[in-house]
C-alpha positions, 0 to 999 in steps of 0.5 A, spaced: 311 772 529 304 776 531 301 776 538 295 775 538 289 774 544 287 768 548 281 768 552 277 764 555 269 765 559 269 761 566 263 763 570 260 770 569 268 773 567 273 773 562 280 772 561 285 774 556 292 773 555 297 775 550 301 770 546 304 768 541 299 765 535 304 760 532 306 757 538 300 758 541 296 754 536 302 749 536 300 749 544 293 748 543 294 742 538 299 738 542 305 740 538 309 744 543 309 741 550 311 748 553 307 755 551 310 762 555 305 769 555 307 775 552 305 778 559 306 776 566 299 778 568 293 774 567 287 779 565 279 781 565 280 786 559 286 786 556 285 792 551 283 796 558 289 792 562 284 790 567 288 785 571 285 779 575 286 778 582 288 772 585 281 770 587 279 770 581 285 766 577 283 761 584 276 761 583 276 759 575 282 755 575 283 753 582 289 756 582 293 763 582 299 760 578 300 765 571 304 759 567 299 753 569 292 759 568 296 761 561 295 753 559 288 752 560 287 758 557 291 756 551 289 749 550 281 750 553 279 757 550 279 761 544 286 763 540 284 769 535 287 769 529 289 773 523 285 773 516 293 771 513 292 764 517 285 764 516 287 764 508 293 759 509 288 754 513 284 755 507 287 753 502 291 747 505 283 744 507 282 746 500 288 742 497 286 736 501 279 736 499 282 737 491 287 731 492 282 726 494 277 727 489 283 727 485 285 720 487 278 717 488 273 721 484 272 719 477 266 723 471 262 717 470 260 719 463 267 717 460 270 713 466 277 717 466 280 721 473 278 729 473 284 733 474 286 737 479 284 744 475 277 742 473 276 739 480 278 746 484 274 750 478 268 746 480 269 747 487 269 755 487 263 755 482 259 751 486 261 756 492 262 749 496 263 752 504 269 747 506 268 746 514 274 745 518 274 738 519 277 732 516 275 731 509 271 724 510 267 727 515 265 732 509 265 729 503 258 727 501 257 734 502 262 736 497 261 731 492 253 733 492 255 741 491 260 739 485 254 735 482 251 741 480 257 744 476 260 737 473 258 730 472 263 726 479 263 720 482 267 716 487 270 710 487 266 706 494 268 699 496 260 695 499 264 692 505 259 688 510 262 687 517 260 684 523 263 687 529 262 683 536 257 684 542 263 686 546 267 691 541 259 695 538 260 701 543 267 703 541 266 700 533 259 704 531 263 710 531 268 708 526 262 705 521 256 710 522 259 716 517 259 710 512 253 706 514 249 704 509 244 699 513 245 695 520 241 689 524 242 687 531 243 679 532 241 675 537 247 675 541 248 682 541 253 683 535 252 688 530 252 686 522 252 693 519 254 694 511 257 701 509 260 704 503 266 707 503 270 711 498 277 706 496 282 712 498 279 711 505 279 703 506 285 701 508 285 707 513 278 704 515 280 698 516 285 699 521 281 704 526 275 698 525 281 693 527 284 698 532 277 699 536 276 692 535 282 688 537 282 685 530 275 681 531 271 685 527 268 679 521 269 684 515 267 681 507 267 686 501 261 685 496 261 685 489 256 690 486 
């Protein structure tokens, strides 16, 4: 275990906790329903031991209670942590973004799949900078940076979807990452085309159906 700080800015004050960083990032993912501080004190500046009042805690976070301030802090504010958990973040993204393009990618000059190795290569070479978001928010991104070392390609699937007046709301956020083209009909009905990547369909389908109770029209087009 390692203790790190949490903090979090309100108004013109800081305030900073120290806690246990696993369980405090389990806390902040929702993972854990419970996170205890490693001091019964909420502070302005911890390397000073500078405590906050009474009035201060009351005044951020309407109340003076430490364990109920501790969890705002933890789940609202900024958990340091150590470059060992920085590298292991790192490289789980790493293998998730390998593990994808392994599944869906292909060298469209011969047809076959790429291998795990060569995708991982090409990666470092083209110095792909991986955000900490998930892999199908990023991997047009990606793709375009591993283009410049080797010849890639994904699989996609061309879907045309109309999604009711009722539902456009909640469902333009499943469809605007893979929007190819949209038209707005007269009765207030979105017909948008997307593209894709076969790896992600099934996935997509579910969250256009979760968001639309299972009335969005949907017709795959053959290219």
């Amino acid at each position: 275990m390692a203790n790190t700080t949490a903090k979090i800015r309100r108004g013109s004050k800081h305030f900073e906790i120290l806690v246990d960083m696993d369980d405090a990032l389990k806390f902040k993912k929702g993972e854990t329903s419970t996170i205890i501080a490693e001091s019964d004190f909420i502070f302005t500046n911890l390397k000073k031991g500078e405590k906050a009042s009474s009035a201060d805690l009351n005044e951020a976070f309407g109340t003076d209670d430490i364990q109920e301030v501790v969890e705002k802090i933890v789940k609202s504010g900024d958990i340091e942590v150590n470059q060992e958990h920085r590298s292991a973040e790192q490289e789980l993204k790493l293998k998730q973004v390998v593990d994808f393009l392994t599944t869906n990618a292909m060298d469209p000059q011969t047809g076959n799949p790429i291998t795990a190795g060569r995708i991982r290569r090409a990666i470092e070479e083209a110095r792909v900078n991986i955000k900490n978001v998930p892999v199908e928010n990023q991997i047009s991104e990606i793709l375009a940076e591993i283009s410049k070392v080797i010849p890639i390609k994904i699989e996609t699937k061309h879907v045309k979807i109309t999604i009711p007046a009722m539902h456009t709301g909640r469902a333009y956020g499943v469809v605007a990452q893979y929007k190819e083209s949209e038209k707005w009909l007269d009765d207030g009905s979105l017909e948008v085309k997307v593209k894709v990547p076969s790896g992600l369909i099934m996935d997509f389908y579910d969250k256009l159906n979760s968001v639309t109770h299972g009335s969005a029209l949907t017709e795959e087009i053959k290219e």
